[in-house]
N, C-alpha and C positions, 0 to 999 in steps of 0.2 A: 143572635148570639146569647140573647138568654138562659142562665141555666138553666131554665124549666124544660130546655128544649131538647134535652137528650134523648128523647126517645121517638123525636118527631122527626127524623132524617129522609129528604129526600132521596137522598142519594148517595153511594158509600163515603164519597169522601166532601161531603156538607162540616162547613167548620165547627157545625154546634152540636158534635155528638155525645159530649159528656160537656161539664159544665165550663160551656166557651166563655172567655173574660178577657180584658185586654185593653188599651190605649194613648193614654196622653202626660207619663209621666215629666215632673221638672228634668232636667238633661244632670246627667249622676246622682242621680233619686238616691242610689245603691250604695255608694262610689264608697270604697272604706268599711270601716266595722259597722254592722249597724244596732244601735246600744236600746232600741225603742223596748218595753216589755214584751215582747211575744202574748200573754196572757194565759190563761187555762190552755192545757194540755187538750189538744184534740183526738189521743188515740180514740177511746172508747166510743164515740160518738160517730167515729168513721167506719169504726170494727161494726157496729152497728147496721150500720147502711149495709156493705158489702154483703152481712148475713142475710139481710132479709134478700136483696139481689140473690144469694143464690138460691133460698128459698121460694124463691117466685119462679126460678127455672136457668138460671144464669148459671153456666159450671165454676166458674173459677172469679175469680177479683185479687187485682193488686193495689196495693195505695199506700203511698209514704210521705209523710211530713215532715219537711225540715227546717225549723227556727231560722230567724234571719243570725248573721253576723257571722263571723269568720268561725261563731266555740258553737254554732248553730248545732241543738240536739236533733235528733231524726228519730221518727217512730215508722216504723215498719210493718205491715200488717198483712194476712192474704184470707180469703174463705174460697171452700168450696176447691174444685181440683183442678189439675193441670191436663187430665187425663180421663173420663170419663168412663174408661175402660179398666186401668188400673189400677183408679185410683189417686197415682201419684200427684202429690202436693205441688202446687203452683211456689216458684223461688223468685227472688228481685236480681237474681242472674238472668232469669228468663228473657230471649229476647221476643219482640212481638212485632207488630207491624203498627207505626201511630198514625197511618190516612191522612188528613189535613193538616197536622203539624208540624207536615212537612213545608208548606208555608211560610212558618213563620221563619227557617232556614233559608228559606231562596229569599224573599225578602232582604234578609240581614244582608246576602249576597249580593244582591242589586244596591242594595244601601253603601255597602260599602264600595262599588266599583263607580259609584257617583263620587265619593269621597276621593277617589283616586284619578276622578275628572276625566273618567271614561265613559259616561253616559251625563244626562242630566235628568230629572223626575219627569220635567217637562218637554221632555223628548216626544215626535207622536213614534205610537209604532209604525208607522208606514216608513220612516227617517230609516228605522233600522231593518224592518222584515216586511220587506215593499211587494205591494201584491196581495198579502195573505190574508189578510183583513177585509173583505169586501163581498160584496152580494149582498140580496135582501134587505138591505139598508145599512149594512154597518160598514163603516168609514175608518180604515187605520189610521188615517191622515187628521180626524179630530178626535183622535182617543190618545191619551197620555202613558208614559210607565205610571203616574203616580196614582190616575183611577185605575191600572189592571190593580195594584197592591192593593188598594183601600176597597173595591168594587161595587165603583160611581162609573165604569165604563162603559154599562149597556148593554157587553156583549153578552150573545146568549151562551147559557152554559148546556155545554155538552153531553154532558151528563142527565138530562131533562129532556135529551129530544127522546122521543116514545121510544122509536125503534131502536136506540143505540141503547134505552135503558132495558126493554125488553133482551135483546140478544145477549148485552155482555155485564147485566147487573140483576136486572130481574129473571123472568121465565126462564131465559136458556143459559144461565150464566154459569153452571154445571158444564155445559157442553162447548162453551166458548171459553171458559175461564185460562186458557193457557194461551190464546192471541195475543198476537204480539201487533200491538196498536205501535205509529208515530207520531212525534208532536204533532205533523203538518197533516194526519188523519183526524186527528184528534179536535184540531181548530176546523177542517172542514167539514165535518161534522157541526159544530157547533153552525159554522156559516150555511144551513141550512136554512136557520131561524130565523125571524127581522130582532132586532137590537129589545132589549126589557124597556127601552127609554135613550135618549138624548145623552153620546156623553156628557158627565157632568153634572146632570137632572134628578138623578135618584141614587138609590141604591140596591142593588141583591147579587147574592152568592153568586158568583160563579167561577168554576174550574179551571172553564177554558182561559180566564184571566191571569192563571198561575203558569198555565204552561204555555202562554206566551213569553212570560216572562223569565221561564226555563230557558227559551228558545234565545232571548232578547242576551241572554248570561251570555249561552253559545257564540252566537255573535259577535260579541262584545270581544268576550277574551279568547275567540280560538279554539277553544277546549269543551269536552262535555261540563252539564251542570253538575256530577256526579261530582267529577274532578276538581271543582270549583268550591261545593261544599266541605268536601274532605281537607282540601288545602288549608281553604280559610277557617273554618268552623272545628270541623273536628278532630285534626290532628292540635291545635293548637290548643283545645282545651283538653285534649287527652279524652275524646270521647270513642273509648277503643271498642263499645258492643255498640254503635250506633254504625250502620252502614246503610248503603241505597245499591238495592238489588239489582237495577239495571234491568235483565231478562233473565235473572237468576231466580226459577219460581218455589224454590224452599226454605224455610228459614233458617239462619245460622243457628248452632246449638251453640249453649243452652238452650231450647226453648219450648212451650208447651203445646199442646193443642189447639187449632181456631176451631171455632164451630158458627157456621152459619145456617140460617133457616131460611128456604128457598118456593118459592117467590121472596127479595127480597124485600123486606118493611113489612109481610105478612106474619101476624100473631100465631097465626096457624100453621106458616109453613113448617114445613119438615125439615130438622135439622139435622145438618151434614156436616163432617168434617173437610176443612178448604185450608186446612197448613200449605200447601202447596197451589199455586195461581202465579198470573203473567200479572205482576204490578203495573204494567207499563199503559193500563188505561187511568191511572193518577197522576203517572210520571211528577214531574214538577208539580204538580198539586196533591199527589198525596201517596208515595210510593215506599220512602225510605221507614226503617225499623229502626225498631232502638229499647232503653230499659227504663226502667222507673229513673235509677240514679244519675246516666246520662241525661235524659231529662231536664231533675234538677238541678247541671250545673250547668247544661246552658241555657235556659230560661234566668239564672242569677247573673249567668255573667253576661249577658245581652241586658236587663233592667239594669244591671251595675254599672254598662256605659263601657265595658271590658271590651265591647268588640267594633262599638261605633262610634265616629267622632260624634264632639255636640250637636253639630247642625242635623249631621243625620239620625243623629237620637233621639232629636226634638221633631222632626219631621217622621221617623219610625211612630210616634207616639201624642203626635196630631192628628188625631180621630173627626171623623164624621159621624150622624146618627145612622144607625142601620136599622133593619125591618124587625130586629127581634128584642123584644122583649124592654125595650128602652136600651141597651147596652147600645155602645159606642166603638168604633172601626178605624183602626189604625193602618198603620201601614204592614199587614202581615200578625198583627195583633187586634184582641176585641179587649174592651176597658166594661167592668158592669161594678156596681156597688150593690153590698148584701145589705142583709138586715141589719146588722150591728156596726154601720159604718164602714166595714172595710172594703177597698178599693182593688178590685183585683183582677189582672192582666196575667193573659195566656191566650192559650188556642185549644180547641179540640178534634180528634179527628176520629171516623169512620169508616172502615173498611169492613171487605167480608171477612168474618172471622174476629174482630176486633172493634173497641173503642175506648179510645185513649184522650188525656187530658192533660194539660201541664199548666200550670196556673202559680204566681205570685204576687202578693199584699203588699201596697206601697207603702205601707204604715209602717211595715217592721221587718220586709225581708221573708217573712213566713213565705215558705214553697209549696206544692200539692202535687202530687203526680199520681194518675188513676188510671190502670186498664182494667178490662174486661174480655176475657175470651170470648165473647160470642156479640154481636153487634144490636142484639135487641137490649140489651142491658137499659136500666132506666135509673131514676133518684141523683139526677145531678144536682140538683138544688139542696139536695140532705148532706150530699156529702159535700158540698161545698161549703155550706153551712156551719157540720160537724167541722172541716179543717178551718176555717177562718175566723168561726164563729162560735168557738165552745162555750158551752154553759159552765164546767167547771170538771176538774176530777181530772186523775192521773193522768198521763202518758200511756201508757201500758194500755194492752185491752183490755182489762180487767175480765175478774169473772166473768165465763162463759166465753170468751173471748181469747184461748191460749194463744194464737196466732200472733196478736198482735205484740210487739217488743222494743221496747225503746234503745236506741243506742246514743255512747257518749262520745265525743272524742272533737279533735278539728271539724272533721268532716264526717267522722264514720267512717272513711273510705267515701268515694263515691257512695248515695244509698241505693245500691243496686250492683 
C-alpha cells in the first residue's frame, strides 16, 4: 500500500495503483468542524506532478484538494486531455472508472449490516456461502468476513492465476474485454490455487476476497451488491455521478477517454483506447465509477463516522501490517504516514483505462482525489506529497500552470 507503488500493479484492480493510504483512526476522528490549520496550499506542487505525468506519456490527469472543516477550500486542477484525438480538456464532471476503490464501499456495506446484527466479522464464510471456498487447500470454514476486508485470509487471488490474467487482463484482453464473468466464476477461478498462507498468518492483496464479500452482502440481505451500495451509500450522501455498472460496458457522460496499453503492465505496449469493457471481472472488488467530487465526500463522511457506528468505525480502522511499503490495512482501508508527519487514509484503484485515488489527513480533514486516464500513470509519492505535504505557496496553480483553480465556498459544490 505504499505510495511509491503506483506504478507497480499486478493486476488491474491491486489497491496500490496511485498513492494507496489508509487505517486506524480514534472513532469520530472527523466528527464536526474541523478547525486544525490545513497549512500551505498544495495546488502548485500537484499541478506539477500531473504535468510532468503527461509529459512522460500519460493523456489526461485530475486532482482536487479539499481543506478539512465544513468552509473547506478546494483546488481543482487537470493536465493534458480528455481526448487524444480532439484534443478536448479533461473536466471534474468527468466520470471515470475507480477499480479497487470500490472496496473501500463494500466494506462500509458489510460494516454496517454487522451493525444491524445481520452478520458478524467473525462469521466464517463457509456459515454463509457453504461450499465455495474449497479445493487446493483453502478452507471457508476457517477464513473470517474480517480477514476477506483486511486480507490476512490466504485466499488466492484471482486475478494472479496465469491463464485468467493472460485471457482477460493481459495478452488477449482486447479480444475478451466484454465477457461477462460471475462472482461464483470468479472465486473458482481463484480456487484453482493453494491458499498465500494459513488464515490469519500473513498478509496480500487479494480480489477474490472482495468479491466474496460482494457475494456474502447478497446473502445477507436478498438483494444485489449494486442495490445495497446505492441504498446505503450513495443515495444518502447524494453521490449522484457515482454509479456501478453492472454489465453496462460504457461510461456514463460526462466522461473522457480510457486509454490502455496492451499487454497489460507492459511499458511498451501499444495503446488503445478501452472507454467501453465488461467490469464485471472486478465486480465487488473493483467495478463501480464515479468523479473527483463524489470521491471526496465520501471518503469525509466515512472518516467523519457519518456512515458508521463506533464499534464499527473502530474496527473499519484497526489495521494490520501489509506487504507494502511499511503502510498499514484496515478494514477496506490502507493507513501510511508521509514525510512531514501526516497520517493519511484511503484506497487506490486500477483498471484498464484508469487509475484513481481517494485519500484523507487525520490531522486536519485535508482530502486528495487523483485520476489518470491511462493506467500506466506513475509519481504517487509526489503527488501525495505535494497534497499533504506542501512546502509553501498559493493555492492556485500558479505560472505555467493555468489549469489549476482554487474555489470558495461551504463546499464548492461537491468538487466535481
Amino acid at each position: 500500500m505504499s505510495v511509491q507503488a503506483l506504478g507497480s500493479v499486478r493486476a488491474p484492480y491491486h489497491l496500490y495503483s496511485v498513492p494507496a493510504l489508509a487505517a486506524a483512526v480514534a472513532v469520530g476522528l472527523l466528527a464536526g468542524p474541523a478547525r486544525a490549520d490545513p497549512g500551505p496550499r498544495p495546488g502548485a506542487g500537484v499541478q506539477q506532478v500531473m504535468e510532468d505525468q503527461v509529459r512522460a506519456g500519460v493523456p489526461g490527469m485530475l486532482a482536487s484538494v479539499r481543506d478539512g472543516g465544513g468552509e473547506g477550500r478546494v483546488w481543482r486542477g487537470s493536465a493534458g486531455v480528455a481526448d487524444v484525438r480532439t484534443g478536448e480538456r479533461r473536466t471534474h464532471q468527468d466520470r471515470f472508472r475507480i477499480g479497487s476503490v470500490t472496496k473501500t464501499f463494500v466494506a462500509t456495506v458489510v460494516l454496517q449490516l454487522e451493525a444491524e446484527g445481520r452478520l458478524d466479522l467473525d462469521d466464517s464464510v463457509e456459515s454463509l456461502l457453504p461450499g465455495l471456498v474449497t479445493g487446493n487447500g483453502h478452507d471457508g470454514s476457517q477464513v473470517t468476513i474480517r480477514q476477506l476486508l483486511n486480507h490476512t485470509s490466504g485466499i488466492s487471488d484471482y486475478a494472479s492465476n496465469r491463464e485468467f490474467f493472460d485471457r482477460y487482463i493481459g495478452r488477449d484482453f482486447l479480444r475478451n474485454r466484454f465477457h461477462r464473468h460471475t462472482p461464483e466464476s470468479l472465486v473458482r477461478w481463484a480456487m484453482r490455487s493453494a491458499p498465500d498462507f494459513a488464515p490469519g498468518t500473513g498478509w496480500n492483496y487479494s480480489n477474490t476476497e472482495y468479491i466474496l464479500a460482494g457475494m456474502i452482502i447478497e446473502k445477507v440481505t436478498g438483494t444485489s451488491y449494486e442495490h445495497q451500495v446505492e441504498r446505503r451509500i450513495l443515495r444518502p450522501l447524494g453521490l449522484r455521478a457515482t454509479s456501478l455498472p453492472r454489465h453496462a460496458t460504457a461510461l456514463p457522460e460526462p466522461s473522457g477517454r480510457h486509454y490502455t496499453k496492451v499487454p497489460f503492465g507492459d511499458p511498451a505496449g501499444r495503446v488503445h483506447e478501452v472507454d467501453r469493457l465488461n467490469a464485471s471481472s472486478g465486480w465487488a472488488a473493483g467495478d463501480m465509477i464515479s468523479t473527483t467530487g463524489d470521491l471526496h465526500r465520501f471518503i469525509r463522511a466515512l472518516m467523519s463516522g457519518r456512515l458508521l457506528p463506533p464499534a464499527q468505525q473502530k474496527a473499519l480502522t484497526t489495521t494490520v501490517a501489509s506487504a507494502e511499503g511499511g503502510a498499514r490495512y484496515g478494514l477496506g482501508l490502507g493507513r501510511q504516514e508521509l514525510s512531514c508527519g501526516a497520517v493519511v487514509w484511503g484506497h487506490a484503484g486500477g483498471i484498464h483505462g484508469s487509475r484513481s485515488g481517494m485519500y484523507l489527513d487525520e490531522r486536519n480533514g485535508r482530502s486528495f482525489v487523483v485520476n489518470a486516464n491511462a493506467e500506466w500513470a506513475t509519481g504517487s509519492r509526489e503527488a501525495a506529497e505535494a497534497a499533504f505535504c506542501p512546502a509553501g505557496g498559493p493555492t492556485g496553480g500558479g505560472p505555467g500552470s493555468p489549469t489549476g483553480s482554487p474555489s470558495e465556498g461551504p463546499s464548492a459544490g461537491p468538487p466535481g
